[in-house]
Steps between C-alpha positions, in 0.01 A plus 500: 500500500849356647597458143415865394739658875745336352470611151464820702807501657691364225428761307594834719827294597597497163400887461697579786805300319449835273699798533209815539325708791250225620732217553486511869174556497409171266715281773274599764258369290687194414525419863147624574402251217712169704353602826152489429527139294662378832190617638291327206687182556381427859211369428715198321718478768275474805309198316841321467597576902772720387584767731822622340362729199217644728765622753712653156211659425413643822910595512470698163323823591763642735723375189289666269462835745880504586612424074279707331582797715817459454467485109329815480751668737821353222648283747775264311451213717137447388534592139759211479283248666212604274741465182557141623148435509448610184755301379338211651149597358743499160610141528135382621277683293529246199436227708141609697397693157599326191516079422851505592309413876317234426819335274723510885194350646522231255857457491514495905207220526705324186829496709333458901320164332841420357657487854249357633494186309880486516443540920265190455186762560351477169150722486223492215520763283103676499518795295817702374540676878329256709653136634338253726637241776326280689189671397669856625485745261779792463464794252802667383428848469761821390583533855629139535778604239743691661449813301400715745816472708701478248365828366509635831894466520608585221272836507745498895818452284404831287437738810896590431737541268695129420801403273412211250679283658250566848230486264587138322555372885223638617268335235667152532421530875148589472360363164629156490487422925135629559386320162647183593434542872101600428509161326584306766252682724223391267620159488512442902138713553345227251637221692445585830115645402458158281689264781290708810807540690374743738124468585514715806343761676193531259345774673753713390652329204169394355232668296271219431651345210607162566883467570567877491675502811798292353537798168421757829838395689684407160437777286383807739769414809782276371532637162406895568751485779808285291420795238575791745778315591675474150408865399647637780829289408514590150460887634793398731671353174417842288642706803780274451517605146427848469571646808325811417217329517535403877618864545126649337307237698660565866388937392181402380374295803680794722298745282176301587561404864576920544164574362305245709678623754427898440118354442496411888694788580818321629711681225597739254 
């Protein structure tokens, strides 16, 4: 089902990424399609004492409400952050849909096993996306990649107009830096999970599986929040870059702080 919303959402991005009457109309759907596989995603989150993707979820339906009315009114703001999300549903869609997904996957576990062993962490290799340490087991799934972000940027990057020389920098900051960078987050949640470096609090950390609590506070808290972190330096880097860019973010958060505000009737 989570598969199929984003099949669903893939497809009426790229339809909006068409020039005809309905393209506003098949971004609504687009986004409609992202906010309910948030929704479908809880589930999954909850059992792994994640909080942060429930609350996104929860956070997308004033998003939703406030973007797709302004898509069907023509607003320019929106239709430029729906372009870069269809841009990043361009970059991703080979990777969650075609084989080109599980070859990352592969090449990701090949390379985080490689740094381990050089790090003096050396894990046993159980399938072609799954490595064990002292009898804890880590999958690597598509998410684990990088992809996603990266995706996510570069759709950022095409919200407005860049030279090719904006574009090549832009790339080289995101591509390369969130690859390598996602690497090295792999390689220090597998230590810390197979070394137990933070058995604590298992009442909220844990979920019944034996040593969770350490991949809780590694993965879900140290890694989530070092993530944040570097995307909202390489958007500081991109503003850097393209200063257009930082001009179209500081309107589009004004353009959605104005409508929450009209929707408690402190503005116009």
């Amino acid at each position: 089902m989570k598969e199929l919303l984003v099949l669903f959402s893939c497809i009426f991005f790229l339809a909006f990424l068409v020039p005809w009457r309905y393209r506003n109309h098949c971004a609504v759907l687009g986004w409609t399609g992202m906010v309910l596989f948030l929704f479908a995603e809880i589930p999954y989150y909850l059992s792994i004492n994640n909080v942060l993707y429930p609350v996104l979820a929860v956070l997308s339906v004033p998003f939703l409400a406030i973007t797709g009315k302004n898509l069907l009114s023509g607003e320019r703001l929106v239709r430029q952050l729906s372009t870069a999300a269809a841009v990043a549903f361009l970059i991703y869609a080979p990777f969650e849909f075609t084989p080109l997904g599980d070859w990352l996957i592969a090449v990701v576990v090949d390379q985080t096993a490689a740094v381990l062993s050089l790090v003096g962490y050396p894990v046993d290799r159980l399938a072609w996306n799954l490595v064990s340490r002292n009898g804890y087991r880590v999958e690597i799934i598509l998410a684990c990649t990088g992809i996603q972000a990266i995706a996510i940027m570069l759709g950022v990057v095409s919200a407005v107009r860049t030279t090719f020389r904006q574009k090549v920098l832009s790339f080289l900051l995101i591509v390369p830096v969130i690859y390598l960078l996602n690497i090295a987050r792999n390689v220090g949640v597998i230590i810390a999970y197979s070394g137990q470096w933070f058995p604590y609090l298992p009442e909220i950390a844990g979920n019944g599986e034996p040593g969770y609590e350490s991949f809780f506070w590694a993965h879900n808290v140290i890694a989530e929040g070092l993530a944040l972190l570097l995307l909202i330096g390489i958007a500081w880097g991109l503003f850097s870059i393209i200063p257009d860019l930082a001009r179209y973010a500081t309107d589009l958060v004004d353009l959605y702080i104005r409508e929450i505000r009209r929707a408690f009737g402190r503005g116009t």
